[in-house]
C-alpha positions as CSV (number, residue, x, y, z in Angstrom):
1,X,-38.8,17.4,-16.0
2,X,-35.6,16.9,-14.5
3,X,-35.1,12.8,-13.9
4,X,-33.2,13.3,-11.1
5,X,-36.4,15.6,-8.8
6,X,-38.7,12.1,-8.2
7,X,-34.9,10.4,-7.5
8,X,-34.5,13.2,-4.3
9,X,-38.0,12.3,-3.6
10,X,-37.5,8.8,-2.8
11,X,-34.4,9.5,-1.1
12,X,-35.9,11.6,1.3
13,X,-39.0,8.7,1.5
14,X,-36.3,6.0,1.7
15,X,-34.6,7.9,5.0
16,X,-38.0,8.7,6.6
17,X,-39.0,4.8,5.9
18,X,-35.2,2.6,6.7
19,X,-36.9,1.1,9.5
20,X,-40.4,-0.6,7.5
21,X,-40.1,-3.4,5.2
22,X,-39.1,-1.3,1.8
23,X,-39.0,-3.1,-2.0
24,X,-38.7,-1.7,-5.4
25,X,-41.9,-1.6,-6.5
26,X,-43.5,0.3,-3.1
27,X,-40.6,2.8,-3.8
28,X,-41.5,3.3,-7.3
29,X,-45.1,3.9,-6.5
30,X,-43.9,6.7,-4.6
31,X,-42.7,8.7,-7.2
32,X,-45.2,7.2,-9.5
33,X,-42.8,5.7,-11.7
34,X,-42.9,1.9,-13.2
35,X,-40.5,-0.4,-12.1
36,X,-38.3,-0.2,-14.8
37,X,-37.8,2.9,-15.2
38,X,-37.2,3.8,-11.6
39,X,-34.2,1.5,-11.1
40,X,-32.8,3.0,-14.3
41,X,-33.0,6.3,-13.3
42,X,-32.5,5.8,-9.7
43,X,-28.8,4.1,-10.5
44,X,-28.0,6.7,-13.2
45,X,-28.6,9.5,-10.6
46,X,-27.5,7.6,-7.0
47,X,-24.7,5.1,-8.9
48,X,-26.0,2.2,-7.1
49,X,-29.0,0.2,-7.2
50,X,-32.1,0.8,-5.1
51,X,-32.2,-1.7,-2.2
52,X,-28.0,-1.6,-2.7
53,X,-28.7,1.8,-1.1
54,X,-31.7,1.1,1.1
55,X,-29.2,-1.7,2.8
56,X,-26.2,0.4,2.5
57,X,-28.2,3.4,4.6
58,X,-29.6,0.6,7.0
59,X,-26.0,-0.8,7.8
60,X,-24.9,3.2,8.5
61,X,-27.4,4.0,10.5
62,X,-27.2,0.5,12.7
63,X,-23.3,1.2,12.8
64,X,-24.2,4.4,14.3
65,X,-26.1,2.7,17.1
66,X,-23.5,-0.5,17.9
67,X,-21.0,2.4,18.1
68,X,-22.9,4.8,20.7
69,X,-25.7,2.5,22.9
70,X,-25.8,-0.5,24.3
71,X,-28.8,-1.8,22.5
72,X,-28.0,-5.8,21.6
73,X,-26.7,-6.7,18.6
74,X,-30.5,-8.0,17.8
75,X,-32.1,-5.7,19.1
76,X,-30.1,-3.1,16.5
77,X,-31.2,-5.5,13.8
78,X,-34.5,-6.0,13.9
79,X,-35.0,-2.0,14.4
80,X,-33.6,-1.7,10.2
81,X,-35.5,-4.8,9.0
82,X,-33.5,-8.1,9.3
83,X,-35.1,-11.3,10.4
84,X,-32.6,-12.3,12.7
85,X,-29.0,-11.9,14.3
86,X,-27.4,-14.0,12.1
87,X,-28.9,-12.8,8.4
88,X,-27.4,-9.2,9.9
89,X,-24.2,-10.4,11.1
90,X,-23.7,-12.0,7.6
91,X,-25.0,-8.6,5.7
92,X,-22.7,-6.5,8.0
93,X,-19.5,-8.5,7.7
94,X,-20.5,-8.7,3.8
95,X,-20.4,-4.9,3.5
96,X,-17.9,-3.6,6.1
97,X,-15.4,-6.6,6.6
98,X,-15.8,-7.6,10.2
99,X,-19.1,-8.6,12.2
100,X,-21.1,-6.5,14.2
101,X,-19.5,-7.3,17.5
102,X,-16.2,-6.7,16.2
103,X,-17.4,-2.8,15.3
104,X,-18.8,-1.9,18.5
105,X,-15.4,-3.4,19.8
106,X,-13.2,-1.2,17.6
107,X,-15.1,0.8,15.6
108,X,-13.0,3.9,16.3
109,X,-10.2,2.4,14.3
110,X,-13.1,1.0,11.7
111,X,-14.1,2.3,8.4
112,X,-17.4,2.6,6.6
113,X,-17.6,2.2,2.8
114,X,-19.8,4.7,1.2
115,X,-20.4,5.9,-2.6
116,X,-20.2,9.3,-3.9
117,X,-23.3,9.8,-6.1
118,X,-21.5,11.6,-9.2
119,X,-21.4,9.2,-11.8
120,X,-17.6,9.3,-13.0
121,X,-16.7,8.4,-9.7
122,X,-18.6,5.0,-9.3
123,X,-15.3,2.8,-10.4
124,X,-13.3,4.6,-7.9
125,X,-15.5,4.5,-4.7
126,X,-16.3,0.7,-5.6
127,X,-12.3,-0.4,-5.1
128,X,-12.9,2.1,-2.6
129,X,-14.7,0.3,-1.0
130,X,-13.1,-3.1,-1.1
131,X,-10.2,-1.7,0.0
132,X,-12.0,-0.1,3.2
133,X,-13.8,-4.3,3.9
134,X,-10.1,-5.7,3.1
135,X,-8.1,-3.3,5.7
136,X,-11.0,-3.5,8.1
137,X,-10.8,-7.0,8.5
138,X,-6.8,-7.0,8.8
139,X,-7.1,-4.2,11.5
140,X,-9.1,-6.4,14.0
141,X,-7.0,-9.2,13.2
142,X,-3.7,-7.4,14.3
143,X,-5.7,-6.1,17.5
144,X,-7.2,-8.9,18.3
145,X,-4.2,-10.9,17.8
146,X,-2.2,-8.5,20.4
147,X,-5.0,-8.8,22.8
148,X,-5.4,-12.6,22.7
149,X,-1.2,-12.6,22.9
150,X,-1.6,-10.7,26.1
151,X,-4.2,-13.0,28.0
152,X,-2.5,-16.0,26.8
153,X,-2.3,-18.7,29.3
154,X,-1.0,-22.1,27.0
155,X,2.5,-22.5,29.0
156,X,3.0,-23.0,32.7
157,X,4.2,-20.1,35.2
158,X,7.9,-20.6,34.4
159,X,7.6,-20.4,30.8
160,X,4.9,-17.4,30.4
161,X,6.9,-15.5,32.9
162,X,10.3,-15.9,31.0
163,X,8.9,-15.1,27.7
164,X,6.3,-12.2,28.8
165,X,8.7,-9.5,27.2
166,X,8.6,-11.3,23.9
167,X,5.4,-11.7,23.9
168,X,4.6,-7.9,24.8
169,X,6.9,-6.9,22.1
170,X,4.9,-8.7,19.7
171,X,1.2,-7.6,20.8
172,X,2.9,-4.0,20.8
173,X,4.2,-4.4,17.0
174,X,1.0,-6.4,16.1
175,X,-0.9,-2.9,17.3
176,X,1.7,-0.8,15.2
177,X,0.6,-2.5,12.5
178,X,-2.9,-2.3,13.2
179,X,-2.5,2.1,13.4
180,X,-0.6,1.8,10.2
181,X,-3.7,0.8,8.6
182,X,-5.8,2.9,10.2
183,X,-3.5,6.1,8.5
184,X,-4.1,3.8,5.3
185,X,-7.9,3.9,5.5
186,X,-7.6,7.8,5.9
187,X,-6.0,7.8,2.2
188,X,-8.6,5.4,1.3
189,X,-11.3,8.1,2.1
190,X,-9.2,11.1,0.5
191,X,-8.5,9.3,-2.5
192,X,-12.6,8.2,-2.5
193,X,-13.4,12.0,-2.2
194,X,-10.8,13.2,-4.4
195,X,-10.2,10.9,-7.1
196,X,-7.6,13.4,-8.7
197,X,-4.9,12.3,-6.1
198,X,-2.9,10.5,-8.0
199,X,0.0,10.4,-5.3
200,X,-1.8,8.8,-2.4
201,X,-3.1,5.8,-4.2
202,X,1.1,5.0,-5.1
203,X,1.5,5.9,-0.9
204,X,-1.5,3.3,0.1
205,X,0.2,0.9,-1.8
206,X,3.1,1.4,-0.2
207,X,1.7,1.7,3.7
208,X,0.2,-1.7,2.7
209,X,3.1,-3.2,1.6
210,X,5.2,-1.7,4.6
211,X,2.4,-2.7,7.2
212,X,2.1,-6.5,5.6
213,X,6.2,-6.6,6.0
214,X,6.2,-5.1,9.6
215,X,3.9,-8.0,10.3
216,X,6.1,-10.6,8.4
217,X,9.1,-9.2,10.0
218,X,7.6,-9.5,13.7
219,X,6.1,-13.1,12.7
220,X,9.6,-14.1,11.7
221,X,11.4,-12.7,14.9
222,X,8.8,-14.3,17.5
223,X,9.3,-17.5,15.8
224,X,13.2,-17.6,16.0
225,X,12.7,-16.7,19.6
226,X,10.5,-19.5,20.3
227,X,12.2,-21.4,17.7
228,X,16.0,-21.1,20.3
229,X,13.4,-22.8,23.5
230,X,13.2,-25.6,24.7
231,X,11.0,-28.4,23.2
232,X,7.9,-28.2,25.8
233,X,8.0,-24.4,25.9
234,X,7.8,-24.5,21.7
235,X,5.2,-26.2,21.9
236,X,3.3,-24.6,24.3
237,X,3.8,-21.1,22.6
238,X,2.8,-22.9,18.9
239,X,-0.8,-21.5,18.8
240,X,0.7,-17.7,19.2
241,X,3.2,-18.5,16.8
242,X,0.9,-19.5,14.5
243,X,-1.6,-16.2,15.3
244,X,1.6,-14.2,14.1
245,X,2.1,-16.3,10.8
246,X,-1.7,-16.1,10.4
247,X,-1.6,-12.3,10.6
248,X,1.6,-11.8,8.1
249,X,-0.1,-13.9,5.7
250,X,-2.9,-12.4,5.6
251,X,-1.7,-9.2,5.3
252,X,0.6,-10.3,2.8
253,X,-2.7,-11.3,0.8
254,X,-4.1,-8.2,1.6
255,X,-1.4,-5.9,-0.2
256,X,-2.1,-7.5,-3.2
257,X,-5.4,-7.4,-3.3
258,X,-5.2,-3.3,-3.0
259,X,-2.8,-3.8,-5.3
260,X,-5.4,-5.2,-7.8
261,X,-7.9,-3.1,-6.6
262,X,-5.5,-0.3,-7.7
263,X,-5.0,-1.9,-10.8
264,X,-8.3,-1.8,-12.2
265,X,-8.5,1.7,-11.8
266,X,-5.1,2.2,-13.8
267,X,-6.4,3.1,-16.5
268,X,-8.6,6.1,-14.9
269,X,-5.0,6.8,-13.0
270,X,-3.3,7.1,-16.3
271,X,-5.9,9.6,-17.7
272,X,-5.1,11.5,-14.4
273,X,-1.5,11.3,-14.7
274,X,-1.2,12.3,-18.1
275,X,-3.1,15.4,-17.6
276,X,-1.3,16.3,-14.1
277,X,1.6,15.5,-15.8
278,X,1.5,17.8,-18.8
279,X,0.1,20.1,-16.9
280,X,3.1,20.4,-14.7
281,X,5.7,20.3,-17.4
282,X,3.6,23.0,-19.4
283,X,3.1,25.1,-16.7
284,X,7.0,25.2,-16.2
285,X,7.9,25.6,-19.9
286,X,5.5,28.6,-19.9
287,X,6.9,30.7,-17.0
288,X,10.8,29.5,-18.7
289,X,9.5,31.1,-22.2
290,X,8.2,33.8,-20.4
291,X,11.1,34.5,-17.9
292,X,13.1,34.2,-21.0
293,X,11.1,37.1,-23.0
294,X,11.8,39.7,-19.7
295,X,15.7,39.3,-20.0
296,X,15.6,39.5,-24.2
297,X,15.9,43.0,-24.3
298,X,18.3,43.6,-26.8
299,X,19.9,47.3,-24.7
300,X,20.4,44.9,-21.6
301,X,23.1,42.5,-20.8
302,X,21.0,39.4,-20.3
303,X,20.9,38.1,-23.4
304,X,23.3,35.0,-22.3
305,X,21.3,34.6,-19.4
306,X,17.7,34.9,-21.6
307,X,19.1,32.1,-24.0
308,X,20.0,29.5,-21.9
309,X,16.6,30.0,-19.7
310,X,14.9,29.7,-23.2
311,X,16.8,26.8,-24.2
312,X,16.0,24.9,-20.8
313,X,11.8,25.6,-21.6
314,X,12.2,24.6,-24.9
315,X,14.1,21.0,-23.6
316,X,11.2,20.8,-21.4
317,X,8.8,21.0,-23.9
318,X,10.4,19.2,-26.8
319,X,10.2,14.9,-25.4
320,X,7.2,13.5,-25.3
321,X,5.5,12.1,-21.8
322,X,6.6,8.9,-21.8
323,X,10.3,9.9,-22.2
324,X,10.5,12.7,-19.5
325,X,12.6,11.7,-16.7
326,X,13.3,12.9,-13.4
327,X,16.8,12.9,-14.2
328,X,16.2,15.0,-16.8
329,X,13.9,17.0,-14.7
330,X,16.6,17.5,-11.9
331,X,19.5,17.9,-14.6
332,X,16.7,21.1,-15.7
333,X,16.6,22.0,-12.1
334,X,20.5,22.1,-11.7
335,X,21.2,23.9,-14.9
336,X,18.2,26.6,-13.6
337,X,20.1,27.2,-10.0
338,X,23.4,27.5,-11.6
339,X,21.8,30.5,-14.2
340,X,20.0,32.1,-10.6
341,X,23.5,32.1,-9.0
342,X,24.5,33.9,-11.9
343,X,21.8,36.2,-12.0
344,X,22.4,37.0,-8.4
345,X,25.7,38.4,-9.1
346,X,24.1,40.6,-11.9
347,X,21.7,41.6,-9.2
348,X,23.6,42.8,-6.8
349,X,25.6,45.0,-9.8
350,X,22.5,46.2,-10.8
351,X,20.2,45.8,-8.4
352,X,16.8,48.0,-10.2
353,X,16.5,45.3,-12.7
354,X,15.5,43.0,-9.6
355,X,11.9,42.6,-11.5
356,X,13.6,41.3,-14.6
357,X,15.1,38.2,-13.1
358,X,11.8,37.0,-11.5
359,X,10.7,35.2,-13.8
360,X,13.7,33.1,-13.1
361,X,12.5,32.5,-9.7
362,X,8.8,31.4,-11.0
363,X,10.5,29.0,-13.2
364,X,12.4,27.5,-10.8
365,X,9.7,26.9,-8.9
366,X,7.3,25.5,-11.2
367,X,10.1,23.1,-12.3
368,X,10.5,22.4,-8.8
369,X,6.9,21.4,-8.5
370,X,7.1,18.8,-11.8
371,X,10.2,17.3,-10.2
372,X,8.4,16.5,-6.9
373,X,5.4,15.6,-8.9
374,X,7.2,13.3,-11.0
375,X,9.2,12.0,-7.8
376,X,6.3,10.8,-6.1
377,X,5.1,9.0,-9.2
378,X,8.1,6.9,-9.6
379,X,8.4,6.4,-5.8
380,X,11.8,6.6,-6.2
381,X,14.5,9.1,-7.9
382,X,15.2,7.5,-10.5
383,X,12.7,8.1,-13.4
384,X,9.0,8.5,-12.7
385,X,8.4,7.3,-16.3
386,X,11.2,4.9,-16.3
387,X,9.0,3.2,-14.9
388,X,5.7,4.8,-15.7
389,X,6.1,5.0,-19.5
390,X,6.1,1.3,-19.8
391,X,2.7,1.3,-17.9
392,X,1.4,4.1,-20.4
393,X,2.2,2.2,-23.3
394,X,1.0,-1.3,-21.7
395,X,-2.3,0.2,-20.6
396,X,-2.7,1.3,-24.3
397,X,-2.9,-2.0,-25.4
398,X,-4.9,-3.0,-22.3
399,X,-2.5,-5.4,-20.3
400,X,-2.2,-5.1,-16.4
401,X,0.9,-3.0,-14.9
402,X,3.0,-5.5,-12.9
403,X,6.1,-5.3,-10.9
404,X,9.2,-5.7,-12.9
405,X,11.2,-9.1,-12.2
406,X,14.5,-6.7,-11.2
407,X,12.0,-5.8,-8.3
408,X,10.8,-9.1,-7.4
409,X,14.6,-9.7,-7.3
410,X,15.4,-7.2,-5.7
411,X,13.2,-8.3,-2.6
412,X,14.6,-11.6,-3.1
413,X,17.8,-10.4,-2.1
414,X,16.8,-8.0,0.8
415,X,14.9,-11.1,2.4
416,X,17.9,-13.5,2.2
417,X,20.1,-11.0,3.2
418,X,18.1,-10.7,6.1
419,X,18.1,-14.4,7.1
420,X,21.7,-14.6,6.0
421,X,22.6,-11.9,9.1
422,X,20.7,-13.8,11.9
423,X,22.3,-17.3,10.3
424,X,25.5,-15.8,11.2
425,X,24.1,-14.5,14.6
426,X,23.5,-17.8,15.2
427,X,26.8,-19.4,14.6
428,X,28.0,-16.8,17.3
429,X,25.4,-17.6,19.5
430,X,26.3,-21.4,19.3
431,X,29.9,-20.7,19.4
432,X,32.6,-23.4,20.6
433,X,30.2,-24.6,23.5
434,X,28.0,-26.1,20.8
435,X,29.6,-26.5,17.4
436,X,32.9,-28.4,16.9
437,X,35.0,-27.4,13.8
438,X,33.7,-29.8,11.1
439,X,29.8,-28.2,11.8
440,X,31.1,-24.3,11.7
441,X,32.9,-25.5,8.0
442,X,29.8,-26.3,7.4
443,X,27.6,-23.5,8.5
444,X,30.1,-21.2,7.4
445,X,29.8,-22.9,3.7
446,X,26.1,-22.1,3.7
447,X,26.7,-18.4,4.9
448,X,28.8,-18.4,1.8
449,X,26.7,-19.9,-0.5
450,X,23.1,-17.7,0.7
451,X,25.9,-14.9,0.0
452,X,26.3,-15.7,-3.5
453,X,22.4,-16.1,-3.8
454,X,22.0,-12.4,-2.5
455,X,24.7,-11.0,-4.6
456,X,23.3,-12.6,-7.8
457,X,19.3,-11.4,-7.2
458,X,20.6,-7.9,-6.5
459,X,21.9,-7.7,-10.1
460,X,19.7,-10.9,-11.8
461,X,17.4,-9.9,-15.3
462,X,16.0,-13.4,-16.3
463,X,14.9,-17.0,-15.7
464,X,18.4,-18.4,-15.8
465,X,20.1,-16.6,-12.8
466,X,16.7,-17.6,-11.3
467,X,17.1,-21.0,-11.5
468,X,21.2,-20.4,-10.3
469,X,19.6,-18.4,-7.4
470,X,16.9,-21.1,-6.6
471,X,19.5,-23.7,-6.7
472,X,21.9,-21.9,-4.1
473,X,18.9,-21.2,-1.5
474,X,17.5,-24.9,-2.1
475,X,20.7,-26.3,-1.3
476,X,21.5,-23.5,1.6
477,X,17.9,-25.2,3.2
478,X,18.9,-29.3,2.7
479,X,22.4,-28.3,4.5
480,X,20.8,-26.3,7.2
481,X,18.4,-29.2,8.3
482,X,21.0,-31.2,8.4
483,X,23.4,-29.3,10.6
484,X,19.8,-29.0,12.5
485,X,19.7,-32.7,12.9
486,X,23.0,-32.7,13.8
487,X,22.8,-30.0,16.5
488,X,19.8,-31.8,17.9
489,X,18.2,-29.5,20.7
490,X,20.2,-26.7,19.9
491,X,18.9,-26.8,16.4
492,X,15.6,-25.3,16.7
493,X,16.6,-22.0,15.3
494,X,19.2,-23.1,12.4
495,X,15.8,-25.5,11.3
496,X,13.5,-22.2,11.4
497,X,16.2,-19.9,9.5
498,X,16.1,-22.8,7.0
499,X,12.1,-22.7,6.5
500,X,12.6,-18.9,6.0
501,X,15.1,-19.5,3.5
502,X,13.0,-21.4,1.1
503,X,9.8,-19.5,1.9
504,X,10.5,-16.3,-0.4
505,X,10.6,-18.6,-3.3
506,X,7.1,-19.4,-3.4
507,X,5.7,-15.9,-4.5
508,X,8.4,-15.6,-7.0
509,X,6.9,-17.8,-10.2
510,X,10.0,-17.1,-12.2
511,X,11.8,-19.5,-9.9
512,X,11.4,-22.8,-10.0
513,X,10.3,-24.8,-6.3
């Protein structure tokens, strides 16, 4: 008998049954299976275990109702077996990242983690999953955090009033951030349901990343505002401040964990990117070799034409994976619309041998298709297996794919750049009024030296320009407080442009503190 018919059984008796008091052994009975044996074949079939379901199906169903009555929260929990409000808050929050209160209050922009039941999907919808818990938690802390920025009373009348458009343009790019991680969850669930996408796990990456800087980027302007005002009115607006820091951190910790969620699937995304990959390129080779064969015939002119067409397949085909390029690719791609111009000219000489140079056209686009493929791999245009055939070769002897130290660099320098242009800003803003010539020398020597910094993490390979880099920005940060000290009340924002200075170094362990 099939093992999985008493498994669709006790499905259907677990739904009829969510709201009774269920355990292993009543279920097993059931189907009139031991205990054993029914959890085995119940996981092997379902891809979780039994009361992982039951719960799971209770916690759906409950969602359902704190999304669409007003029942109480406890009221909602006792109906699907908990004890009390507290042992389902705690289940709840465990399973879909934020409490039960939180759902009904934004569960429109919520989502739900759920398993497929084929088996060779079971890694993938478990960091599924985690990623769903991780980016629901962030989402209600970005709208919760614009709310709370909106009804905030901590400064008197004056204060509040002259600050209210800073502080709405922070709740508004604190819900920006929120919907971009709502379009991130939406991968999530495609990429859950269609594990073969290799593409939009590299893109949820990314809308992490770019949502977790939006959120750093907004945390660092609302600071340097606050940071120019006076003493009382920094204080006053210190809790906010520290809401915004809150959320940037976390959702810089948040990246990374997708990140690692990501990467313990990479070696299921390799399998799936070799195969898409040589799929793509062997696709294109075939319609070359056969656009090729149309134009070989020996009474037609098109023999020149036939042999370069020929030798571009045969390029294609000849490297293996790990050294195909998309320069190569697109240098393929340029060589095949040069040969189409050309065939266009024979074309319109002879135009009843249209049918012959189709085959060109097929090509083109299948090549077209492995360039864009290979494109969106890389994330950038310049190699998809620059990049990528490191990763091949590293998950074949089972390390972890990390980013390269030219990258971590590379953001190095985009940061202090950054900082570099609002230091200067500042020196504007301060002008003659505040700085006599003695303190712009000395800001001005600081611009020059966070300048060097940049220019050498732009172009920096190892540990020793690191610690030439770290040197410059540490010294950049003990000159900046002091021209702070100096400027007194005036210094607020050189002394916050100085903590952002030395911040980036942290997450960069090839640099010492």
């Amino acid at each position: 008998m099939n093992e999985k018919d008493p498994i669709f059984r006790s499905l259907a008796m677990i739904e009829e049954r969510l709201q009774e008091k269920l355990t292993v052994e009543m279920l097993a009975e059931g189907i009139h299976c031991s205990k054993y044996h029914y959890q085995r074949i119940f996981r092997e079939a379902v891809g979780e275990t039994v009361m992982g379901y039951v719960n799971r199906r209770r916690l759906f169903l409950a969602a359902g109702e704190l999304a669409e009555s007003r029942d109480s929260v406890l009221a909602i929990a006792l109906k699907y077996g908990y004890d009390s409000h507290e042992g389902f808050t705690r289940s709840f929050k465990a399973h879909l990242g934020v409490t039960p209160t939180e759902y009904r209050k934004y569960h429109s922009s919520i989502g739900f983690p759920g398993r497929k039941k084929e088996e060779s999907a079971m890694m993938y919808s478990k960091s599924a999953d985690e990623m769903v818990r991780e980016l629901n938690r962030l989402i209600v802390e970005a709208k919760e955090t614009a709310a709370d920025t909106r009804k905030y009373k901590g400064a008197d009348g004056e204060a509040a009033a002259v600050y209210a458009q800073v502080w709405e343009f922070a709740a508004r790019r604190a819900e920006n951030t929120a919907g971009q991680l709502e379009k991130v969850l939406k991968r999530v669930a495609s990429v859950a349901q269609n594990p073969d996408e290799i593409g939009a796990r590299f893109l949820i990456v990314k809308a992490v990343e770019d949502a977790a800087f939006e959120a750093g980027v907004t945390a660092f302007q609302v600071g340097l505002m606050i940071a120019r005002a006076q003493p009382e009115h920094r204080a006053a607006f210190e809790p906010l401040c520290a809401r915004y820091d809150s959320l940037a951190q976390n959702a810089r910790v948040t990246s990374g964990k997708i990140a690692g969620f990501l990467g313990e699937l990479w070696g299921l995304i390799l399998q799936d990117m070799r195969k898409n990959a040589q799929q793509k390129i062997g696709d294109a080779v075939e319609a070359g070799l056969a656009a090729a064969g149309k134009l070989s015939d020996p009474t037609l002119p098109y023999g020149y034409i036939a042999e370069v067409v020929r030798g571009i397949a045969e390029a294609l085909a000849a490297p293996a994976l790990e050294e195909v390029t998309v320069y190569g690719l697109e240098d393929a791609l340029f060589r095949l619309d040069t040969i189409l111009f050309a065939a266009d000219m024979d074309m319109l000489r002879a135009p009843q041998h249209r049918q012959l140079f189709d085959g060109i056209s097929d090509f083109r686009e299948k090549l077209s298709g492995a360039v864009e493929f290979f494109r969106n791999l890389s994330g950038d245009a310049v190699g998809a297996f620059g990049e990528t055939a490191g990763a091949f070769r590293d998950a074949e002897k089972g390390s972890e794919r990390k980013r390269t130290t030219g990258k971590m660099y590379s953001d190095l320098a985009a940061q202090e750049e950054i900082l570099l242009f609002y230091l200067k800003g500042e020196i504007q803003k301060l002008g003659n009024a505040r700085l006599d010539e003695e303190q712009k020398a000395a800001l001005n020597d600081i611009c020059g030296r966070m300048d060097r910094a940049v220019k050498m993490a732009r172009s920096a390979a190892d540990g020793e320009e690191g610690k030439e880099i770290a040197e410059l920005l540490h010294g950049s940060y003990d000159e900046m407080t002091l021209e702070d000290e100096r400027l007194g009340v005036y210094g607020g924002a050189v002394r916050y442009l100085a903590e952002e200075v030395k911040k980036p170094l942290k997450y960069l362990p090839e640099l010492p503190e």
